[in-house]
N, C-alpha and C positions, 0 to 999 in steps of 0.2 A: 484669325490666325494666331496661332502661340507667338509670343516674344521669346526670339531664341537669348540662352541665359549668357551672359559677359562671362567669358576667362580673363580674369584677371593675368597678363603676363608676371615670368618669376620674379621676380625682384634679386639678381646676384648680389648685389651693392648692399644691399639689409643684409642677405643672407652672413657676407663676409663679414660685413660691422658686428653682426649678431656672435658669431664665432670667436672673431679675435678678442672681442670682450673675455671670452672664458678661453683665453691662450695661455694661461699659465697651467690651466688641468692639462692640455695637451704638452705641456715643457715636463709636469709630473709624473704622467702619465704612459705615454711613449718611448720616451727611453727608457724604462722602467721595462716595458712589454719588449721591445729591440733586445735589450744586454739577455733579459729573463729569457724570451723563447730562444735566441741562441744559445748562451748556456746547456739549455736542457736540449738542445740539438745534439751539441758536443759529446752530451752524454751516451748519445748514440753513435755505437759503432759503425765505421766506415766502410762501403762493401765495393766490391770490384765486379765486371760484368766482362766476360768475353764469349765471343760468337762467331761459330763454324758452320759452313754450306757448302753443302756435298748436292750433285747428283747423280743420284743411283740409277742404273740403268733399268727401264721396267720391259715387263713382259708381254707385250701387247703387240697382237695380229697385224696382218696387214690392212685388213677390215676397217678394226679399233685404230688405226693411226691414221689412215683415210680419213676417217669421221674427224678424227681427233683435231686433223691441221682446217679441215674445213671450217670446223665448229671455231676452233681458234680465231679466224677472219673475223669472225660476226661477235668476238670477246664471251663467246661459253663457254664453260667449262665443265667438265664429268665426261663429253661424249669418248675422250680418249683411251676410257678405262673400261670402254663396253666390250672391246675385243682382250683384254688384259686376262693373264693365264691366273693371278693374284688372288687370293682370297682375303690376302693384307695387303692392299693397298698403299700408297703414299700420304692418302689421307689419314689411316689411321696411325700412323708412326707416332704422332704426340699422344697416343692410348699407351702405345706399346713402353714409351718411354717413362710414362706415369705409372706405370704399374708397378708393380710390389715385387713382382720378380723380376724387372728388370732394374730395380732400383739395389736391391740384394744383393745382385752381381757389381755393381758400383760401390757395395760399401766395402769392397775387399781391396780396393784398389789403393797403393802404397801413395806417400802422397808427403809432400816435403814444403816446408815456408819459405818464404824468402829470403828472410832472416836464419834459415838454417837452424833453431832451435827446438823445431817440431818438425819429430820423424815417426809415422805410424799409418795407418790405415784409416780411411776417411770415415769410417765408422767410428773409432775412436777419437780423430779429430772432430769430429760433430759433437759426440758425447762428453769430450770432457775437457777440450781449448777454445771452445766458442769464446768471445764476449759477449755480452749482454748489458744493457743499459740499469743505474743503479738498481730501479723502482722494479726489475724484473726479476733481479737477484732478488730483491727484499720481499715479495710474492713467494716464489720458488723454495725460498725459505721456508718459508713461513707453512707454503701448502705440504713441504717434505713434511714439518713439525707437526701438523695438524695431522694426518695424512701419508707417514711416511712407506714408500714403495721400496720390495726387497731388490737390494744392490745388483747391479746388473754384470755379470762375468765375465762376456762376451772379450774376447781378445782376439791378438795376432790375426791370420788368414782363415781364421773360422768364419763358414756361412752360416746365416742367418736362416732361420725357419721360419719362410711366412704364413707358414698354417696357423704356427704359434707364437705372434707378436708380445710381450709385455707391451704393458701403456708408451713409457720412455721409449721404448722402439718403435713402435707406432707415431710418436710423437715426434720423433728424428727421420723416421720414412715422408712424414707429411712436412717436415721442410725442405727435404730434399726437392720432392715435388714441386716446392714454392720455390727452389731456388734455381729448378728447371723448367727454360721457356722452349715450346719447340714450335716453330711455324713454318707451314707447308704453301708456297706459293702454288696454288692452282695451273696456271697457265702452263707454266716451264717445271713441273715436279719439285724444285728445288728448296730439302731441306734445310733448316738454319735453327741451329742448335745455341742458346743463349746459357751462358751458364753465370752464377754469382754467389760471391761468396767473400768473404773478410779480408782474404790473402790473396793478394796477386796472382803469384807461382801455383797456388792450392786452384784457384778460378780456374786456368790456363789447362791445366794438368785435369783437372776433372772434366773439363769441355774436350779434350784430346781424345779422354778415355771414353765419354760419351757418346761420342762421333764414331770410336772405332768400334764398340761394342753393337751399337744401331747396326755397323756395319757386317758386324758378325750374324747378329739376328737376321739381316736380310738374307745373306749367303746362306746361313744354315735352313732357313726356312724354302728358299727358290730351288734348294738342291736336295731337298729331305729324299723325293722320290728317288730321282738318279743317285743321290748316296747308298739308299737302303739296295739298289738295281745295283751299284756296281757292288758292294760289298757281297752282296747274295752272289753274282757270277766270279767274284775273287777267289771266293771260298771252292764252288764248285771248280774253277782252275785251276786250283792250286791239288784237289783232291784225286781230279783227272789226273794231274802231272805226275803225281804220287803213283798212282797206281800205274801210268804209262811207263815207269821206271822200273818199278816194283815187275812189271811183266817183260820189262827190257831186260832186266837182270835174270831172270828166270828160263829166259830161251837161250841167252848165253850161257849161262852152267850147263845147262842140258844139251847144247852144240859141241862145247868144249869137253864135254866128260864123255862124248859120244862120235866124237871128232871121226874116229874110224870106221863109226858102226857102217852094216850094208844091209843089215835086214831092216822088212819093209814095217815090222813095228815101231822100231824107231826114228822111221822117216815119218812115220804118219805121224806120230809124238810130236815131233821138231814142226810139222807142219800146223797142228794145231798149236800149237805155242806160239807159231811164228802169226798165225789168224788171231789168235789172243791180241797180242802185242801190235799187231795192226788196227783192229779195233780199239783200242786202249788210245793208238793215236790217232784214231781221227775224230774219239771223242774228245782227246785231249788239243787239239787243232781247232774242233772248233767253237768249244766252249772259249778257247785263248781269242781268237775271233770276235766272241760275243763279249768276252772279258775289254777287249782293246774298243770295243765301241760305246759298253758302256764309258769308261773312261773320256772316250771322249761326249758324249753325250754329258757326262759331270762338270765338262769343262765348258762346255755350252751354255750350260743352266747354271753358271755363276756368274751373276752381274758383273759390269765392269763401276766403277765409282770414280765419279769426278771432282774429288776436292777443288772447291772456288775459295773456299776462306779457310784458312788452316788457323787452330790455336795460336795465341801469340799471348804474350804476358803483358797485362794491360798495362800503363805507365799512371795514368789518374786514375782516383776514384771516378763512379758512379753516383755513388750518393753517402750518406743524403748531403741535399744542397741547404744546406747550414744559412747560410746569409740571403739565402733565397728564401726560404721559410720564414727568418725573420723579418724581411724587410715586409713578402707577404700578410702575414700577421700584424704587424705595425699599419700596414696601410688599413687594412680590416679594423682593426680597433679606433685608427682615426675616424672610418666611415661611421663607426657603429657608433664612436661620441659625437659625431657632428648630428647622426641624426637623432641622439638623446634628448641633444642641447638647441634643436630646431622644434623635436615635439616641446619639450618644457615649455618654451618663452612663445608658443603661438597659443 
């Protein structure tokens, strides 16, 4: 049989003796790394984080909801959206909010700091009041110098063209994206919109306008059909009405400028005019009919929304966590000399 081979146990007691011998690199060393990596923390701008959760009401069968709360018992989730009228989903909401058009309509939005010294449009405010960290300036610099891109025009409430991005705008669309989180809780539907950003007020204000724009998109999209339905019988209502007046006014001149007649010409005249005008309204009756049901069929197919979490103006930062990082980094460099100073001396 093999002789199984001795582990030596660790020896802590060497290990520490071995250490403290070289305890003055760790005195030179260490605080040097603590002051250094905070420092360059500081250099880093402060950001803010606030977060809104709404639930939208979805469009799902009686079928689809049967399924839904059963599946629910046993912790699945999807079966609730098998009966759902939706071709956008709840799940795709964090697409919808990452995309390019809907990030466009968010750069028009007015947008004010806490401090009250910036007042403009959050395209603007992205473009040209950001802060940025020294070494990012000194880059950005340097790549305009090497590199330099023609000056960007863009003001006031003018939209954007996403067909036609410049680089810089494209480059401001993809922080935006970075600076919007959206997650969709499975079980319960319920959105939660995370927004962040430099300023407080500006965070707050942009996650408000986030939340109600989602909100728009969802409405405009659940109602498209029954809008284009009631718009289509508005029109025709209003055309009947015209013409139902238009033939109402036509048999009274002709009654009244014939007030006395008694020949049978102009009884039969009055009589067709009077059949005109009756027809007239009972087209006009009941297109107004069809008119008053789309309506409400429009009001039908508009979601109701439940704000849970509304905007609020954050009071702390988010990040970054400055003395967390360095204490981090200080212990990482301790580990990384200790095990320098254990390969050396073995």
């Amino acid at each position: 049989m093999e002789e199984k081979k001795h582990i030596e146990p660790i020896d802590f007691t060497k290990i520490a003796k071995t250490l403290w011998q070289h305890r003055k690199l760790y005195y030179r060393v260490l605080p040097v790394v603590l002051i250094g990596t905070y420092l360059i923390m500081v250099c880093i701008p402060r950001y803010y984080k606030c977060t809104v959760s709404l639930a939208p009401e979805t469009g799902v069968s009686s079928m689809g909801s049967s399924l839904g709360s059963i599946a629910s018992q046993f912790g699945l989730g999807g079966f609730d959206k098998m009966g759902s009228t939706d071709a956008i989903n709840s799940e795709l909401y964090p697409d919808v909010i990452s995309s390019k058009k809907f990030i466009a309509e968010l750069m028009t939005v007015d947008i004010k700091t806490q401090k009250g010294d910036i007042a403009c449009n959050y395209y603007t405010y992205l473009r040209d009041k950001q802060k940025a960290a020294w070494w990012n300036v000194i880059l950005n610099t340097v790549t305009e110098w090497v590199k330099p891109t023609p000056k960007d025009t863009v003001k006031g409430d003018e939209k954007l063209s996403v067909f036609n991005l410049t680089k810089r705008q494209n480059d401001l669309f993809m922080s935006v994206q970075s600076k919007i989180r959206c997650q969709v809780d499975k079980k319960t539907d319920v959105v939660s919109i995370t927004m962040e950003d430099q300023d407080p007020l500006v965070c707050a204000t942009m996650a408000d306008a986030t939340c109600k724009k989602l909100q728009a998109f969802i409405i405009d999209y659940r109602t498209n059909k029954a809008r284009i339905d009631h718009d289509y019988y508005e029109k025709l209502y209003k055309e009947s009405k015209a013409e139902y007046e238009k033939a109402q006014q036509a048999y009274a001149r002709y009654v009244d400028a014939h007030n006395n007649a008694t020949m049978a010409l102009y009884k039969t005249k009055i009589e067709s005019l009077e059949d005109n005008m009756q027809e007239k309204y009972n087209i006009y009756t009941t297109l107004h009919q069809q008119f008053q049901a789309t309506k409400a069929k429009l009001q039908e197919a508009t979601p109701a929304f439940t704000v849970i979490e509304t905007a609020s103006v954050p009071i702390k930062p988010a990040g970054p966590k400055r003395m967390l990082f360095a204490f981090g980094m200080t212990v990482l460099t301790f580990f990384i000399l200790s095990l320098k100073i254990l390969l050396k001396g073995s």
